[in-house]
N, C-alpha and C positions, 0 to 999 in steps of 0.2 A: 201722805197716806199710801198703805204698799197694797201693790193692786190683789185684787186675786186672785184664783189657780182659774176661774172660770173667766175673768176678765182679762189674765195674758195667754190663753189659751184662743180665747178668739181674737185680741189684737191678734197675736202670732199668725190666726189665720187668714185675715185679712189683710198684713203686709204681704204673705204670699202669695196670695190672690193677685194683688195690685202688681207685685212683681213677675209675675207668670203673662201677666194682661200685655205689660209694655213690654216682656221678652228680653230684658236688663234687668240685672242685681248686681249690689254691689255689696260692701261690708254694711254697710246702713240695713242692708236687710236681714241681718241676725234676728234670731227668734232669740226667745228665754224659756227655754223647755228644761224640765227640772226630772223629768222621770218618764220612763219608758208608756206608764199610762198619760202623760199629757201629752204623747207624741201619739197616740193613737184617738186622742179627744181633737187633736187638731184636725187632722186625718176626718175625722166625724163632721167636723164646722166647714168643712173644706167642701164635703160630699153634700151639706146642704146647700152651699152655692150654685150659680147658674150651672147645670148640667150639662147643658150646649158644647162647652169645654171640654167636658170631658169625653175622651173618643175609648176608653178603654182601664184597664187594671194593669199594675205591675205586682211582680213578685220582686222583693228582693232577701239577700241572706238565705238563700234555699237548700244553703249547707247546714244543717241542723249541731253541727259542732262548732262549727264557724256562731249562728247567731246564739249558740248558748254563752259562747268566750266572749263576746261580742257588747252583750248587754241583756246579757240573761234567758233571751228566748227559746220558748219549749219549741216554735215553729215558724216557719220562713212569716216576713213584714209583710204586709197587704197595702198597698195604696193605689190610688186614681190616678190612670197614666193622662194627663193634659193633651189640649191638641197642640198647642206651645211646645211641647217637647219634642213630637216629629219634626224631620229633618228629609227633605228628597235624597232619596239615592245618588252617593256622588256631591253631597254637599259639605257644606264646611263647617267647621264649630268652632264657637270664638272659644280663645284659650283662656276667655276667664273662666270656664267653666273647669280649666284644666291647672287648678289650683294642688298646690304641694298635697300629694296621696290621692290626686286622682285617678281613676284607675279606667280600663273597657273591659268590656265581657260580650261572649256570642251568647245569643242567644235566641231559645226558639219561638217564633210571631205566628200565632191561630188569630184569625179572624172568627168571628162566630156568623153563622150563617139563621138563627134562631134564637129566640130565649130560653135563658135557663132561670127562672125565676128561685128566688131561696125557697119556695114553699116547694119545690121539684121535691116528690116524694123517693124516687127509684133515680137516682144518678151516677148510675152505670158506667161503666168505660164507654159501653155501645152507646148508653146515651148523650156521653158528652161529645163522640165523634158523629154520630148522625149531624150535632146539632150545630158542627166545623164545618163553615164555608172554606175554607183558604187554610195553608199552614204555610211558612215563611220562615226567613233565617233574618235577625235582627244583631245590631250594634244597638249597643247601652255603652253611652258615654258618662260615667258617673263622678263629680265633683261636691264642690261645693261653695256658697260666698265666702263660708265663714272659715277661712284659713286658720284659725287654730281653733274652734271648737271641736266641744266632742261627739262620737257620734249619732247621740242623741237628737243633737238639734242637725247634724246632718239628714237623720233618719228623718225629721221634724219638716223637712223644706226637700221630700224625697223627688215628687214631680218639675219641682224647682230647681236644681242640681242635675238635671238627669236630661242627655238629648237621647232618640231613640230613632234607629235610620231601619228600615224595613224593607223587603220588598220578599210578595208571595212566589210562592216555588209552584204550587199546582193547588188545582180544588179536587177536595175529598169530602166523602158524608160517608163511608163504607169502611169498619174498622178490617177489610182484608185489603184494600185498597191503601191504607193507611201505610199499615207493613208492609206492604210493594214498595211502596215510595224509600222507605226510612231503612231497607232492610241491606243490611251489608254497607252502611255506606259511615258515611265521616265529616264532623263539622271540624273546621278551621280556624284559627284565627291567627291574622297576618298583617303586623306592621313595618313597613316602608318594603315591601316583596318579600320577608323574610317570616317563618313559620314558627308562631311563640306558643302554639296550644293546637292541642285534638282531643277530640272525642268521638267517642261511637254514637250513632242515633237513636238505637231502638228505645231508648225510655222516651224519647219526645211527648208520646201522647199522654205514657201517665205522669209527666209532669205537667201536660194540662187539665188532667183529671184532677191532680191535686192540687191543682192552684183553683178551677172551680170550688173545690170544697173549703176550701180558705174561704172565700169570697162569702157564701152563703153561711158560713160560721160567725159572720160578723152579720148573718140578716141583709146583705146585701144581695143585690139580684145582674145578674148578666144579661146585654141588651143584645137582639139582633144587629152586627156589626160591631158589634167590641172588640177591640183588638187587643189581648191579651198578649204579655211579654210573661213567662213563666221563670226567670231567673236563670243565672251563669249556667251553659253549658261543661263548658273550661275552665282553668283557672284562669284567673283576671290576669292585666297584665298593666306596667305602667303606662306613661304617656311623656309627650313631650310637644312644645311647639311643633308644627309642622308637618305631623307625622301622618302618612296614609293607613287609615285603617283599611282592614279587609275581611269579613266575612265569608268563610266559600262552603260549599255544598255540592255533592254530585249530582250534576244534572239526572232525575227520574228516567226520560226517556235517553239521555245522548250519554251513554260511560265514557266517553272521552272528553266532554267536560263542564264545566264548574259551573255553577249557580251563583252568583257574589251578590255580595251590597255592600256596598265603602262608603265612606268618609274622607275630610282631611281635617287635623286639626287646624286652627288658624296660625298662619307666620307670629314669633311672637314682635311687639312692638320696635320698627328702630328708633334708637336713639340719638 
């Protein structure tokens, strides 16, 4: 008897679960997600699990041409960043995660210092930076188990697939403080010393404005201490065993130098 959309909907989300728990996946943990709505129900089944998990929000697909070509979206993906998928600064990623078309992206890390609950009537620019403890420059190391699926069930097992290395640049609540920090300056991204992406910083904050209003569009509410990842700065770039990632950033107070948070990937196996 073939199961149904609401009973492989939540197995789906309780193999990811389980696989998030022990921090190993393998091919075994393929999902069977059939449509862009049952990849946002899992998503749903996912967020009523233990909370304790969960440290925060991802955005991803934040290029709005990219997730229309993509698999149809009017607007970047919204999911539950795990505590499973933090990684210390200067840590390593096993390269199963760096499966054929895995790709990295910088990106930019707010802490929130306050709630923004979804009934928030007035969610202003100013009010989403009053309510920013920290802002940071992250790696998003994006994969997947399923080596040939499509990216639907990648999209499906997003916290799953996904390491995230962080570390804060300075604390702000002052949206003129904000623009001090970001103004004139330049994110990076750098595998093995060598410079594969830039961009400018000044939109940082309103890509955390609209990754909040993402969030509370699904009824969902933002906790004091969430660490929110707002999607690719740069373009992505590939990967490969072994490879040193780099994020960099101009130090606030020192112009002569950098802010970083890296990675390595893992050696791949000898044989």
């Amino acid at each position: 008897m073939e199961e149904t959309t609401q009973q492989r909907v939540k197995n789906a989300a309780i193999k990811i679960w389980q696989a998030r728990s022990d921090g190993t996946f393998t091919e075994a943990d393929r999902v069977d997600i059939r449509s862009l709505e049952e990849v946002n129900m899992v998503n749903r089944e996912l967020l009523m699990m233990p909370s304790r998990d969960r440290v925060g929000w991802k955005i991803g697909l934040n290029n709005p041409e990219l997730a229309f070509k993509s698999v149809g979206l009017s607007e970047p993906f919204t999911a539950p960043l795990m505590k499973g998928c933090l990684l210390e600064d200067g840590g390593v990623v096993k390269n199963t995660y760096v499966t054929p078309g895995g790709v990295v992206e910088a990106e930019w890390a707010f802490v929130m210092g306050a709630p923004l609950p979804s009934s928030t009537t007035n969610l202003s620019l100013s009010t989403v930076v009053e309510a920013t403890r920290f802002i940071g420059v992250a790696i998003e190391i994006a994969g997947s188990c399923v080596r040939d699926g499509n990216l639907l069930q990648k999209l499906a097992d997003h916290g799953l697939n996904t390491s995230v290395i962080y570390k804060q640049i300075c604390k702000t609540s002052k949206v003129r403080d904000l623009k001090s920090v970001l103004a004139n300056k330049a994110v990076r991204l750098s595998i093995n010393g060598r410079q594969v992406a830039k961009a400018g910083s000044l939109n940082a904050v309103h890509e955390l404005h609209r990754a909040i209003r993402l969030i509370h569009k699904k009824g969902l509410d933002v906790r004091a201490g969430d660490l929110i990842i707002t999607g690719a700065v740069v373009k992505h770039a590939g990967l490969n065993p072994g490879d040193v990632i780099t994020t960099s950033f101009q130090h606030p107070k020192e112009a002569d130098q950098e802010f970083e948070v890296s990675c390595q990937i893992q050696e791949a196996a000898k044989l």
